[in-house]
N, C-alpha and C positions, 0 to 999 in steps of 0.2 A: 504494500500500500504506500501510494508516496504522500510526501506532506506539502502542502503549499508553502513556497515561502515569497516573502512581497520584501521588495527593496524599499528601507525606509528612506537614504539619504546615502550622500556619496561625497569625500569633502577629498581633495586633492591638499598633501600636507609634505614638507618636507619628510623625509626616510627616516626614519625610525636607524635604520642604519647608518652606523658610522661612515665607513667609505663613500656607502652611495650619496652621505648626507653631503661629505667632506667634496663631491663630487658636482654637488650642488643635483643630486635628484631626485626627483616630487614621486610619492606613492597615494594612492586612493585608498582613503579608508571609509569602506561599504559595511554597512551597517543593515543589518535585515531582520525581517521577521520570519518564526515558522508557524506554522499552524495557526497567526492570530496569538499566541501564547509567548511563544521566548523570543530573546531578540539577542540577538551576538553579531558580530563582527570580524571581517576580515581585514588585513593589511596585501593590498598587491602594489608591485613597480607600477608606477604610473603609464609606462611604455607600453605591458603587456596586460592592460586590464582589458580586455576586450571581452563582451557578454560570454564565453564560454568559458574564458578565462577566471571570470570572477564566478559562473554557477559551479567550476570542480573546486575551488578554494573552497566555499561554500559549503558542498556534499563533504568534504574532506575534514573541513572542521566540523560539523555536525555527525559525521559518525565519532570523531575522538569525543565530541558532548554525549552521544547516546550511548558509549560504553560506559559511562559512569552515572549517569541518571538512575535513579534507583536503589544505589547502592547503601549501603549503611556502613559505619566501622565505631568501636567504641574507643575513644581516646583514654592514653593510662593515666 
């Protein structure tokens, strides 16, 4: 079953990265919703955000969120 997700905003920011910052290069940070319910965030190079680009960042962050959704652990 897939889940809908809706872009909520897209801001073009200097890099998060040293080099590329020290490089002087801008990365997109996309920010989305899924299902109406969560909303998280990617960081891509500003050169390669292109819509397919930003939906497997996307997929790829969202499965590393749903291996741990759920989970419980009791702290010592």
């Amino acid at each position: 079953m897939g889940h809908e997700v809706r872009i909520l905003d897209t801001r073009k920011v200097l890099s998060p990265d040293p080099d590329r910052a020290k490089a002087g290069k801008m990365d997109l940070v996309v920010s989305y919703q899924v299902d109406g319910l969560r909303t998280g965030f990617v960081i891509l190079p500003k050169d390669r955000a292109t819509d397919l680009e930003i939906q497997q960042a996307i997929t790829a962050e969202e499965q590393v969120t749903r291996a741990g959704v759920g989970k419980s652990f009791t702290l010592p």
